[in-house]
C-alpha positions as CSV (number, residue, x, y, z in Angstrom):
1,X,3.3,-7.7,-22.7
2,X,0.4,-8.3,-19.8
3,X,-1.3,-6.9,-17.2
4,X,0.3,-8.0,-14.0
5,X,-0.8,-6.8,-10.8
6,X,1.4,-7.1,-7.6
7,X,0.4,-6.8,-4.2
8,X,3.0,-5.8,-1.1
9,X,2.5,-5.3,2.4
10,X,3.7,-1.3,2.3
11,X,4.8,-1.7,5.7
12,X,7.3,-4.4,5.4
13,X,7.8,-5.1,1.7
14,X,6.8,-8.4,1.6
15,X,4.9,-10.0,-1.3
16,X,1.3,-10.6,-0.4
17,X,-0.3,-11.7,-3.6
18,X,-0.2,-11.6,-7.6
19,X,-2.8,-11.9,-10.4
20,X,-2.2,-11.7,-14.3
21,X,-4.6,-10.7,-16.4
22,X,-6.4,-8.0,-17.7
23,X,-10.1,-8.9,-17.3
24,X,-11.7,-5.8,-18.9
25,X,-9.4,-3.8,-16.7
26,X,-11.3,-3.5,-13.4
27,X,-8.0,-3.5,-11.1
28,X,-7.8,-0.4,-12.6
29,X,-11.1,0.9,-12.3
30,X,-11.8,-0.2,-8.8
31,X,-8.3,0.3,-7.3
32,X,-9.1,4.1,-9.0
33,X,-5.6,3.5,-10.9
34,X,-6.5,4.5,-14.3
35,X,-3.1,6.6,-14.5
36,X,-1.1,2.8,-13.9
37,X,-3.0,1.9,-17.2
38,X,-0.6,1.8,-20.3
39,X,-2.4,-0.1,-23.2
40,X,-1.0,-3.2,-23.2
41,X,0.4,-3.6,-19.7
42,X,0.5,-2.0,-16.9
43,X,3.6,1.0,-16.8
44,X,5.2,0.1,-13.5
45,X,3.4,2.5,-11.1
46,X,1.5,2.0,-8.4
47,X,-1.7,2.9,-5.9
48,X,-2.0,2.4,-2.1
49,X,-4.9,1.2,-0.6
50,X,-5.9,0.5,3.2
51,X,-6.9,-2.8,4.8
52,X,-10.6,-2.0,4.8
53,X,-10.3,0.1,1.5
54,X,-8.9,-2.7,-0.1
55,X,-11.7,-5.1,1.8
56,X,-14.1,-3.2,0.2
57,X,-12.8,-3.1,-3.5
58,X,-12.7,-6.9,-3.3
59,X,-16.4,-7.0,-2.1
60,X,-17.9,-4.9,-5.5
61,X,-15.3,-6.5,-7.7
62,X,-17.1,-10.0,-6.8
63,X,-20.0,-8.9,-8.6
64,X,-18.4,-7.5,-11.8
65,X,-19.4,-10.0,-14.9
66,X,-15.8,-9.8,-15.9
67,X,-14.4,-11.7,-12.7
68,X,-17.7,-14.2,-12.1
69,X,-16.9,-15.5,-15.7
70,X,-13.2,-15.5,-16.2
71,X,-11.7,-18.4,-18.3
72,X,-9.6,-19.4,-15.3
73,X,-12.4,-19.8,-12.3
74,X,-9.5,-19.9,-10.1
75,X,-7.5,-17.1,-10.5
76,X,-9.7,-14.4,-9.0
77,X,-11.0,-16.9,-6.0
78,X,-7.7,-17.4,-5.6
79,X,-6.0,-13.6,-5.3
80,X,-9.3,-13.2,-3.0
81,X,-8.8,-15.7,-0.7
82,X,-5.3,-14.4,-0.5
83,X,-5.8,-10.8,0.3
84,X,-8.3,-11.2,2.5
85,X,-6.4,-13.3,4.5
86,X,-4.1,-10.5,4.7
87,X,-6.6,-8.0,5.5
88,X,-7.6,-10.1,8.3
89,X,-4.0,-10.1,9.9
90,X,-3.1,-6.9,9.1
91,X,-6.5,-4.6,9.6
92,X,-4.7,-1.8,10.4
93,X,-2.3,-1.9,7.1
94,X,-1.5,-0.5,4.2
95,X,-1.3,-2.5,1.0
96,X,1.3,-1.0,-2.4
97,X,-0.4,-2.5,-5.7
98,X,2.3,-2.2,-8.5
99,X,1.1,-2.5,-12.0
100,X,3.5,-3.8,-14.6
Protein backbone atom coordinates (compact mmCIF):
# COMPACT_ATOMS: atom_id res chain seq x y z
CA UNK A 1 0.00 0.00 0.00
CA UNK A 2 1.04 3.96 -0.59
CA UNK A 3 -0.01 7.18 -0.89
CA UNK A 4 -0.24 8.03 -4.44
CA UNK A 5 -1.51 11.23 -5.61
CA UNK A 6 -2.64 11.83 -9.27
CA UNK A 7 -3.14 14.91 -10.96
CA UNK A 8 -5.59 15.28 -14.29
CA UNK A 9 -6.55 18.16 -16.29
CA UNK A 10 -10.59 17.73 -15.43
CA UNK A 11 -11.28 19.31 -18.62
CA UNK A 12 -9.63 16.82 -20.96
CA UNK A 13 -8.52 13.88 -18.92
CA UNK A 14 -5.11 14.04 -19.47
CA UNK A 15 -2.48 13.18 -16.95
CA UNK A 16 -0.77 16.32 -15.65
CA UNK A 17 1.47 15.04 -12.90
CA UNK A 18 2.08 12.22 -10.05
CA UNK A 19 3.85 12.17 -6.63
CA UNK A 20 4.17 9.06 -4.21
CA UNK A 21 4.47 9.50 -0.83
CA UNK A 22 2.97 10.31 2.10
CA UNK A 23 4.99 13.08 3.71
CA UNK A 24 3.13 13.62 6.96
CA UNK A 25 -0.04 13.72 4.82
CA UNK A 26 -0.16 17.36 3.80
CA UNK A 27 -1.79 16.62 0.14
CA UNK A 28 -4.43 15.85 2.28
CA UNK A 29 -4.48 18.66 4.51
CA UNK A 30 -3.85 21.37 2.14
CA UNK A 31 -5.90 20.01 -0.90
CA UNK A 32 -8.75 19.94 2.22
CA UNK A 33 -9.09 16.11 1.30
CA UNK A 34 -9.04 14.55 4.62
CA UNK A 35 -12.21 12.30 3.51
CA UNK A 36 -9.57 10.70 0.50
CA UNK A 37 -7.45 9.68 3.60
CA UNK A 38 -7.69 5.75 4.28
CA UNK A 39 -4.72 4.84 6.63
CA UNK A 40 -2.41 3.36 4.65
CA UNK A 41 -3.18 4.68 1.17
CA UNK A 42 -5.19 6.79 -0.21
CA UNK A 43 -9.14 5.12 -1.03
CA UNK A 44 -9.45 6.13 -4.66
CA UNK A 45 -11.43 9.29 -4.35
CA UNK A 46 -10.80 12.45 -5.32
CA UNK A 47 -10.89 16.67 -4.81
CA UNK A 48 -11.06 19.35 -7.54
CA UNK A 49 -9.25 22.30 -7.31
CA UNK A 50 -8.94 25.47 -9.57
CA UNK A 51 -5.85 26.85 -11.37
CA UNK A 52 -5.23 29.59 -8.91
CA UNK A 53 -6.63 27.43 -5.87
CA UNK A 54 -4.21 24.93 -6.72
CA UNK A 55 -1.36 27.88 -7.29
CA UNK A 56 -1.97 28.74 -3.99
CA UNK A 57 -1.83 25.30 -2.18
CA UNK A 58 1.54 24.84 -3.79
CA UNK A 59 2.73 28.27 -2.50
CA UNK A 60 2.06 27.37 1.61
CA UNK A 61 3.00 23.73 1.01
CA UNK A 62 6.62 25.07 0.12
CA UNK A 63 7.00 26.12 3.58
CA UNK A 64 5.75 23.02 5.38
CA UNK A 65 8.97 21.18 7.14
CA UNK A 66 7.70 17.97 5.81
CA UNK A 67 8.32 18.90 2.04
CA UNK A 68 11.62 21.31 2.57
CA UNK A 69 13.20 18.11 4.13
CA UNK A 70 11.98 15.14 2.26
CA UNK A 71 14.45 12.14 1.72
CA UNK A 72 14.01 12.57 -1.98
CA UNK A 73 14.88 16.51 -2.57
CA UNK A 74 13.50 15.99 -5.87
CA UNK A 75 10.29 14.71 -5.72
CA UNK A 76 8.41 17.71 -4.46
CA UNK A 77 10.56 20.33 -6.72
CA UNK A 78 9.70 18.12 -9.22
CA UNK A 79 5.58 17.63 -8.97
CA UNK A 80 5.96 21.68 -8.49
CA UNK A 81 7.67 22.56 -11.37
CA UNK A 82 5.15 20.38 -13.09
CA UNK A 83 1.89 21.80 -11.94
CA UNK A 84 2.80 25.07 -12.15
CA UNK A 85 3.62 24.74 -15.51
CA UNK A 86 0.23 23.63 -15.93
CA UNK A 87 -1.34 26.35 -14.10
CA UNK A 88 0.47 28.70 -16.28
CA UNK A 89 -1.20 27.22 -19.48
CA UNK A 90 -4.26 26.53 -18.28
CA UNK A 91 -5.17 29.63 -15.75
CA UNK A 92 -8.60 29.23 -16.30
CA UNK A 93 -8.73 25.24 -15.46
CA UNK A 94 -9.74 22.92 -13.33
CA UNK A 95 -7.47 20.29 -11.93
CA UNK A 96 -9.16 16.32 -10.58
CA UNK A 97 -6.54 15.05 -7.76
CA UNK A 98 -7.22 11.18 -7.32
CA UNK A 99 -5.93 9.68 -4.23
CA UNK A 100 -5.14 6.02 -4.35
Amino acid sequence: MAHDVEFYDNNTNETIGFFFGLAEAVWYKLLDADHCYGGVSGNGKTVFKTASEMGCVLTVMETFKAVQSYPDPNRFPNIFFTLRNWIEENPEGQIRVRFS
